[in-house]
C-alpha positions as CSV (number, residue, x, y, z in Angstrom):
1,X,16.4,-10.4,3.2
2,X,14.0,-10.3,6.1
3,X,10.5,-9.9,5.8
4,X,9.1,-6.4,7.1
5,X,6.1,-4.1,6.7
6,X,8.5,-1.8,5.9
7,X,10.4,-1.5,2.5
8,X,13.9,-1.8,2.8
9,X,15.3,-0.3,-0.4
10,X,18.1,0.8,1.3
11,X,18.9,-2.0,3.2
12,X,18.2,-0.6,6.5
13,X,17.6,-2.1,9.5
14,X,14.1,-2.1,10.8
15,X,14.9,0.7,14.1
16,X,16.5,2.7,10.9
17,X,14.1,2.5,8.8
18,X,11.3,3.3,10.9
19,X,13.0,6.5,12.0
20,X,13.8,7.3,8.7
21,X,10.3,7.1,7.8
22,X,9.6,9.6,11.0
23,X,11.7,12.1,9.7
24,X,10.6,11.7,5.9
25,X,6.8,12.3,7.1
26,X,7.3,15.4,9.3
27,X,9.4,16.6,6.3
28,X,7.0,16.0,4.1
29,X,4.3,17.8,7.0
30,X,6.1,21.1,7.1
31,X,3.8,24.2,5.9
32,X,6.4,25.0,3.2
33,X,5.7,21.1,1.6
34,X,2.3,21.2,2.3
35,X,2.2,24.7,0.1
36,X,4.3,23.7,-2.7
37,X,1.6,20.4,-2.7
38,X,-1.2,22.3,-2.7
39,X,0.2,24.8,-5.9
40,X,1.4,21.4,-7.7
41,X,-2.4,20.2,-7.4
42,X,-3.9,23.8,-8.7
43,X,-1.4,23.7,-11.5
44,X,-2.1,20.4,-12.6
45,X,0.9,17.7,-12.8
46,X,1.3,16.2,-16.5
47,X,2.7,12.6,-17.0
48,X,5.1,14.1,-19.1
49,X,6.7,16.7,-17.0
50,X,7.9,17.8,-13.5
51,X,7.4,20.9,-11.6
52,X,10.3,22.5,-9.6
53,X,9.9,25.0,-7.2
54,X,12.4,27.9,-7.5
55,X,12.0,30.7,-5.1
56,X,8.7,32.1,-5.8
57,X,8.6,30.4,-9.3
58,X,7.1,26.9,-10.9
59,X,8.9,25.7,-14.2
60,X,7.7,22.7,-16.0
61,X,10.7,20.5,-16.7
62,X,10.5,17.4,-19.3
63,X,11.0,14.2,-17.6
64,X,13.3,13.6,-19.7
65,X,15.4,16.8,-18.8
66,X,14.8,15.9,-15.2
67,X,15.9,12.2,-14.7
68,X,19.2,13.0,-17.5
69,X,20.5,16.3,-15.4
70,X,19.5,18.8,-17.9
71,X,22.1,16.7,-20.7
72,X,25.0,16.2,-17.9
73,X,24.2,12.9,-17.1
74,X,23.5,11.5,-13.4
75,X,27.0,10.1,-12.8
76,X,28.8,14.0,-13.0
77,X,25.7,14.8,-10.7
78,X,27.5,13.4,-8.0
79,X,31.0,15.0,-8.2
């Protein structure tokens, strides 16, 4: 694997990963993420749960909930 700046976790080439990398941060700039950052910080995040934004709610989910799909398992996820 080359060497780059740039992790390539995906194996990308270095023009795709730097675009990538473009579009992830001006996702991650819109108003609607910059708001549900800014509710995340006044809530408080826990090392033992997740918060997911759902319409105008915040649940707390378990990590373990989140990383297992709810019980279904990640590989069904993808069907």
């Amino acid at each position: 694997m080359r060497s780059s700046p740039i992790c390539l976790k995906q194996k990308l080439s270095l023009k795709a990963a730097a675009a990538k990398k473009k579009r992830d941060i001006a996702t991650a700039k819109t108003t609607k993420r910059k708001a549900r950052k800014a509710e995340n910080q006044r809530i408080g995040q826990s090392s033992t749960s997740d918060l997911h934004h759902s319409g105008s709610k915040v649940k707390r989910i378990s990590i373990k909930n989140n990383r297992g799909n709810f019980g279904r398992g990640t590989k069904k996820e993808k069907q």
